[in-house]
N, C-alpha and C positions, 0 to 999 in steps of 0.2 A: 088236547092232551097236555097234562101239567109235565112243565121239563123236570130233569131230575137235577140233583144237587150237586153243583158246580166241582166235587171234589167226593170220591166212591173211594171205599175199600174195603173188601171182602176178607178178610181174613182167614187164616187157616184152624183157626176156633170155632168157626163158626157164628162171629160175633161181624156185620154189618155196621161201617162207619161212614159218617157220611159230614160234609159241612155247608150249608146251603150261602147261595151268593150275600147274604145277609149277616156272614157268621155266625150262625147258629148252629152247633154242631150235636151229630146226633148218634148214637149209640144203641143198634139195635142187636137183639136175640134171638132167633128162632125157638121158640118152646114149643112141640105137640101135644105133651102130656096129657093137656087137659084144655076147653075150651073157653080160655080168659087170656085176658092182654093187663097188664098192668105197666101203665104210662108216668114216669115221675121228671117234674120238669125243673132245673134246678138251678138257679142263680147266684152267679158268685157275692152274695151280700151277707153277711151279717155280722158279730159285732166285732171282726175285724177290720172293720171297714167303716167304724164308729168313732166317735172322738168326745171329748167333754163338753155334755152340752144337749149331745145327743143320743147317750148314750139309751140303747131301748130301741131306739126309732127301726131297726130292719124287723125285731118281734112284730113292733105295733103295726107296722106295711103290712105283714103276713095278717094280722086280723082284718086290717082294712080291705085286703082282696076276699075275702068270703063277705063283702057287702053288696055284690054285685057290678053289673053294670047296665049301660041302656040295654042291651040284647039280653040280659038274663042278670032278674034280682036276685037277691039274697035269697028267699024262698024255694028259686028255679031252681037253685044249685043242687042243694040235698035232693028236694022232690026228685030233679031230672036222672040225680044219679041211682036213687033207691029204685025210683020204677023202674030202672032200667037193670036191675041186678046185682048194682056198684057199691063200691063205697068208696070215700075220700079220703081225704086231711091234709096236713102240711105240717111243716117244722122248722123251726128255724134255729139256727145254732151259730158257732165264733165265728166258720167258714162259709156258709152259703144259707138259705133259705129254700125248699125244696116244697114240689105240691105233686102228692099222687092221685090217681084214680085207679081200681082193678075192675074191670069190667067182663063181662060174656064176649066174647070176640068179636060179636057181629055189632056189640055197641059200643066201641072204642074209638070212632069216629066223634059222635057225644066229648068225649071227655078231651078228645083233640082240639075241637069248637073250644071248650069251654075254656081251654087253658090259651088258646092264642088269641082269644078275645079279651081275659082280661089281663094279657101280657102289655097291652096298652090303651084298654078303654074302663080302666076299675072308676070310680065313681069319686071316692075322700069326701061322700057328706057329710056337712061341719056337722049336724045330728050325730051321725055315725062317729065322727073322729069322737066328739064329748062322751058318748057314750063309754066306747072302746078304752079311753082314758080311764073311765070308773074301773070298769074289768080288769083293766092291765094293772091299775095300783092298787085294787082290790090279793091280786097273783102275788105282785109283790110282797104283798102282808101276811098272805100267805105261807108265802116260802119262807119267811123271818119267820117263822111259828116254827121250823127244823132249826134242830141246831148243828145237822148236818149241812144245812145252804149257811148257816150262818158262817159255820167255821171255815166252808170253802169259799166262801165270799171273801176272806180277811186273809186267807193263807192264800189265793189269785193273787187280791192286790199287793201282799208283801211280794213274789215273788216277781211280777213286772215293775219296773216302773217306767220305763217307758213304750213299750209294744201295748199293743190298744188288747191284747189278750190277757189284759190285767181285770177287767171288770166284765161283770155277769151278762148274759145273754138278754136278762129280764132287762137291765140298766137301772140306775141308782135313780133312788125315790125322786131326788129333787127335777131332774131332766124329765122326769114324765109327768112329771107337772107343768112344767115351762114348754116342752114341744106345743109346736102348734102343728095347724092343718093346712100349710104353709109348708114347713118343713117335711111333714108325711110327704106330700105329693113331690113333691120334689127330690125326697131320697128316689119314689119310686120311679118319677121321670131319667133319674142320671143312673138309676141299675137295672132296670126291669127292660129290657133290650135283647133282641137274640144276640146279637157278639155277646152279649155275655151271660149268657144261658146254654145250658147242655138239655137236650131231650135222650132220655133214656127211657128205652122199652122193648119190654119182652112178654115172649109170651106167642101163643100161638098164630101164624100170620106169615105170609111171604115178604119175605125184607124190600126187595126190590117194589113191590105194594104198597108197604107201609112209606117207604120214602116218598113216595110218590104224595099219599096221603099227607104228611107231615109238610112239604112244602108245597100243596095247594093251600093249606091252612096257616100258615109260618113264613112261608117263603116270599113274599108281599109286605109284611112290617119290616120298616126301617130300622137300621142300627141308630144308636146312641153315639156320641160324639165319643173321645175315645176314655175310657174308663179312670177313672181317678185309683192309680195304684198305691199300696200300701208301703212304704219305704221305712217305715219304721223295724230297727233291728235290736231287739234285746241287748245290752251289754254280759259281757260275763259275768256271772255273780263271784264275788272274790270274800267270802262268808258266809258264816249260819245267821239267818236271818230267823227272826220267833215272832209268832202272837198269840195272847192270850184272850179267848173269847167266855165271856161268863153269863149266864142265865139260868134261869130256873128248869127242876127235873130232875133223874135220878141217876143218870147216866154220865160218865165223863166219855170226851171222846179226843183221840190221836191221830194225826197229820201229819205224811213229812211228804213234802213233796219236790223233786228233783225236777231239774230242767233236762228237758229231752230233746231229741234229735226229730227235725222234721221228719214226715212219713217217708218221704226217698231218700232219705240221707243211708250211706251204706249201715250202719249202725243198729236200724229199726229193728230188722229182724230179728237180730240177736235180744235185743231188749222184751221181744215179745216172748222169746224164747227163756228168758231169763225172769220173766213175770209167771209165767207157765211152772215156771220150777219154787218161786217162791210163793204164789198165791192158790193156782191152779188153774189147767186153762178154761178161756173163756172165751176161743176163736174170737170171730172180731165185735166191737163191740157196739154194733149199735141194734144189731137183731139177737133175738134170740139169748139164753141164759148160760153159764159156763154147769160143767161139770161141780160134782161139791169139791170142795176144796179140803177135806180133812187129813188128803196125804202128805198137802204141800207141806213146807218147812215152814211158814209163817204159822201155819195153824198148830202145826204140833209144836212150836215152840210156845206160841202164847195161848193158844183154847184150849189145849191137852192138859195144860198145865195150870190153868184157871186163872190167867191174867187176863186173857179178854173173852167176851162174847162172841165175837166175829174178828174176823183179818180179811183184807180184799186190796189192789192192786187197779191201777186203772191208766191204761197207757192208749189216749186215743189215738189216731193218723192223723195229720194235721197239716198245714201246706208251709205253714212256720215252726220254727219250734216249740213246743208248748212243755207239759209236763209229765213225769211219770208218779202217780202219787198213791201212796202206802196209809190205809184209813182201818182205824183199829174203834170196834168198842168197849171201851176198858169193865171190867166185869166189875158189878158193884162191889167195896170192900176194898177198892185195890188202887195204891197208890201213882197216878199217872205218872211220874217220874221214873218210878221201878220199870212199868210198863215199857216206858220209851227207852232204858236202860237196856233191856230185854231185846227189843225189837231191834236197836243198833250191833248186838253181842251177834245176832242173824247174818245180816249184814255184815257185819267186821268177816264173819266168817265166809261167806260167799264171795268177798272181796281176798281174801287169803287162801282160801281152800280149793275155790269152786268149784264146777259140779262135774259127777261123773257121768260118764258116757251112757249108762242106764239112765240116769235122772231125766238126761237131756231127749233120748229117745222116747221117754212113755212122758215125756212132756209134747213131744212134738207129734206125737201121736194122738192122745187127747185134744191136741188142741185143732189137727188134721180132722175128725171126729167132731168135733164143737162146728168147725166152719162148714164141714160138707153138710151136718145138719143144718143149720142154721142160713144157707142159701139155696135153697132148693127148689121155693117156689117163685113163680114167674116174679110175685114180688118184691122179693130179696132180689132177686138178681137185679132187678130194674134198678132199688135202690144202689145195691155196690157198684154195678155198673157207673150209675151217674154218679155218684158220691168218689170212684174213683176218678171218672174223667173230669174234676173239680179240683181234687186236690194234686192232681198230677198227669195220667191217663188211665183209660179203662183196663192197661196191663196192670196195671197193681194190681187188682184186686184177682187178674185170671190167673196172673204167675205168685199169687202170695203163696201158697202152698210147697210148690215145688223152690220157693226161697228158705218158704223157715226151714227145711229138708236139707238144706247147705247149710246152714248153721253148725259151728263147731263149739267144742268145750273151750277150746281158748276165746271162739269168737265172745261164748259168756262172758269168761270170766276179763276179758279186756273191758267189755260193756261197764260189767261191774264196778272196776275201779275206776273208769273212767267218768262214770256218773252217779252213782251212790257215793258221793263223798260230801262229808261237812260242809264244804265250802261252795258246794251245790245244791244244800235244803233248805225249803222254808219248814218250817215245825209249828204247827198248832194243835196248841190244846183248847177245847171246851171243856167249861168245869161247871156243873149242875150242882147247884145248891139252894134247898131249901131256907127260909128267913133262921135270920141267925147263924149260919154255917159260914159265911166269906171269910173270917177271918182263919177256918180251918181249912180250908180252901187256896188261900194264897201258902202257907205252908205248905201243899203236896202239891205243888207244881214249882217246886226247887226240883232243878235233876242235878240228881248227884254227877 
C-alpha cells in the first residue's frame, strides 16, 4: 500500500490539500457532476524566470515536452490520450508553465503516468530541439504580423526596466536563435522538479484515492536543488514614459498602461472592481469571455461617440506586480491624440468623481456572474485551483468572490488615484499608414 502524503488537509470547501515528502504539492476537488477528472500540472517557470540571453527558453521547454520520452513518444502522447476520451495541452506564460489532461474518470491514471514521466525523463533530441527552433521563430514572425503584439511588445519593455516582466513570453528573435540544446535541458533540469510543481485536479473521484494515486506516481522523483529565486524589484516609475510603434494597415491603435499591484496585495480587488466599472466585467481572465462591455464608461465615452472601435481593460493576477492596461482601437478618421485626450478626461473623472454605489454593485454582480460562469467545469477549476496555488494559494481563487463583495466606493476611488496617474503610464500608439502617409502620421500623434 502506497503511503500517503507527509502533510493532509481537508478543508471546510471541500477542496483536499496535500504536499508529498518530495515537495510536491497538490490541490484536489471532489466534482460528481459528471464522469471526468481533469488534471493540470503546473511549474513555477516561465519568463519570469528568464534573463537576456535566454529569453523564450520556458516556451521552447513546453514544446520540448510534447516530444516524448523512452516510455512514451511523441505519437504515444495524443494517440494514448484520444483513444482514451482525452484531451490535452499546455501553456506557458510570465509566471508558470502548466500541462492538462481531461479525461473519463476511469482513465485519469493515463494522464498521471504521462505527466510524472516526463516531469523528468522528456528526451531534448538535437533533431527535435532544431526543428522546434524553426516553429518557435516561425510564431515569432507571426505575432509581429499584429500590431496588437507589436505595440505591446514596446509598451512591456518601456514600462520595466529592470524586472524580467519587461519582455514577451515568445522571447526576442535574437535569443532563439542562439539557445542551444544545452541550455533547453538544463532550464528543464533546474525547474521541472516536484518542489516546484503544484498538481491540481478535480473532477469526479475520492480525494483520499486520488492522493494515494498521485504519490505512487510522483512520490518517488527527487527534488531539484533549491530553486533559483527571482529578486528582481521593479523601481517606482517617477513619469509618463511613450512609444511610438509604426507599420502598415488601416487601423491606429492606443495603449496606456499602469503598473499594478501584485495579485495579493490588499489593493487588487478594488482594481478589478474598478476595471468592471470602466471596461466591463470580465471575471477572471484567463477562461472564458467577459459580458459586452457597451454600458461601461469607457465605451460610451469613446465607441458611443465614434472615437474608437473597441475599448477593453486587462488587469491579470500575477505573483509580482505587473500591469493594468487600457487598449483602445482608434475608429478610422480619427485623430489618436484626440483619442487619448478623450480616454484621459474618463479617467481624470473617476480619479475626481468616482463611482457610485449603483455603478459599483451591477459591476460586482456582473462580474460575480462572468466567474461563476466561467469555472464551472471540472476543468476550470483544476486550472484556477493550480494557477492560484502558483501565484499565492488556492484561497484566492475560492475566496475571490466574496472579496470583490467587500469592495467599497472609496476602496475605488483610492485605487484610482493612486494608480491611474501620469507618472504611472506607459502610452503607446501604433499608427498604420499606407506608402506615402508617414509624414501625415507623425503630425497626429502630437497630443495636445
Amino acid at each position: 500500500m502506497s503511503r500517503l502524503p507527509i502533510r493532509l488537509h481537508r478543508a471546510k470547501d471541500g477542496i483536499t490539500r496535500a504536499t508529498l515528502t518530495n515537495g510536491l504539492r497538490v490541490v484536489a476537488r471532489e466534482m460528481h457532476a459528471s464522469p471526468v477528472v481533469a488534471l493540470c500540472v503546473w511549474y513555477r517557470v516561465g519568463s519570469r524566470n528568464e534573463h537576456d540571453g535566454i529569453t523564450g527558453i520556458s516556451h521552447w521547454v513546453e514544446h520540448m515536452m510534447f516530444k516524448g520520452t523512452r516510455k512514451y513518444s511523441e505519437s504515444d502522447l495524443d494517440r494514448l490520450v484520444s483513444r482514451n476520451g482525452g484531451v490535452h495541452n499546455a501553456f506557458t506564460w510570465i509566471d508558470f508553465t502548466a500541462y492538462y489532461e481531461t479525461m473519463p474518470a476511469g482513465k485519469i491514471g493515463l494522464a498521471l503516468d504521462l505527466e510524472a514521466d516526463r516531469m523528468v525523463n522528456a528526451r531534448f533530441d538535437k533533431r527535435d530541439v532544431a526543428r522546434e527552433r524553426t516553429v518557435i521563430v516561425n510564431e515569432r514572425q507571426m505575432y509581429e504580423n499584429s500590431p496588437d503584439f507589436r505595440l505591446a511588445e514596446e509598451v512591456q519593455a518601456a514600462a520595466f526596466k529592470v524586472h524580467p516582466y519587461g519582455h514577451e513570453v515568445i522571447g526576442h528573435a535574437c535569443d532563439l536563435q542562439a539557445i542551444t540544446r544545452d541550455d533547453l535541458y538544463a532550464h528543464y533540469r533546474r525547474y521541472y522538479a516536484p518542489n516546484n510543481a503544484v498538481v491540481a485536479i478535480a473532477g469526479d473521484f475520492d480525494a483520499r484515492d486520488m492522493l494515494a494515486q498521485i504519490e505512487r506516481r510522483f512520490g518517488r522523483l527527487k527534488p531539484a536543488p533549491k530553486i533559483p529565486p527571482v529578486t528582481a524589484s521593479e523601481p517606482p516609475q517617477k513619469g509618463e514614459r511613450r512609444v511610438v510603434v509604426r507599420g502598415e494597415g488601416d487601423t491606429d491603435y492606443l495603449a496606456l498602461a499602469f503598473h499594478a499591484p501584485a495579485a495579493i496585495h490588499e489593493d487588487y480587488m478594488a482594481l478589478v472592481a474598478l476595471d468592471s466599472v470602466l471596461c466591463g466585467a470580465s471575471g477572471l481572465s484567463f477562461f472564458g469571455g467577459g459580458t459586452s462591455n457597451r454600458s461601461s464608461r469607457l465605451s460610451k465615452a469613446l465607441v458611443d461617440s465614434g472615437y474608437a472601435a473597441d475599448v477593453g481593460g486587462g488587469l491579470v493576477p500575477t505573483i509580482d506586480p505587473f500591469l493594468y492596461t487600457l487598449y483602445v482601437t482608434v475608429m478610422p478618421g480619427k485623430v489618436i491624440g484626440e483619442v487619448e485626450d478623450r480616454l484621459w478626461d474618463e479617467l481624470e473623472r473617476v480619479r475626481r468623481e468616482g463611482v457610485t454605489p449603483a455603478e459599483l454593485e451591477k459591476a460586482i454582480k456582473q462580474t460575480r456572474a462572468q466567474v461563476t460562469f466561467s469555472t464551472e467545469t471540472a476543468t476550470t477549476q483544476a486550472f484556477w485551483l493550480g494557477f492560484s496555488e502558483v501565484i499565492a494559494d488556492y484561497t484566492w481563487f475560492t475566496t475571490f468572490l466574496s472579496r470583490l463583495a467587500r469592495v467599497t466606493p472609496d476602496d475605488v476611488s483610492r485605487v484610482a488615484n493612486r494608480y491611474l496617474a501620469r507618472d504611472n503610464v506607459t502610452v503607446g500608439h501604433y499608427l498604420a499608414w499606407k506608402d506615402g502617409q508617414s509624414a501625415k502620421r507623425d503630425k497626429d500623434v502630437v497630443h495636445a
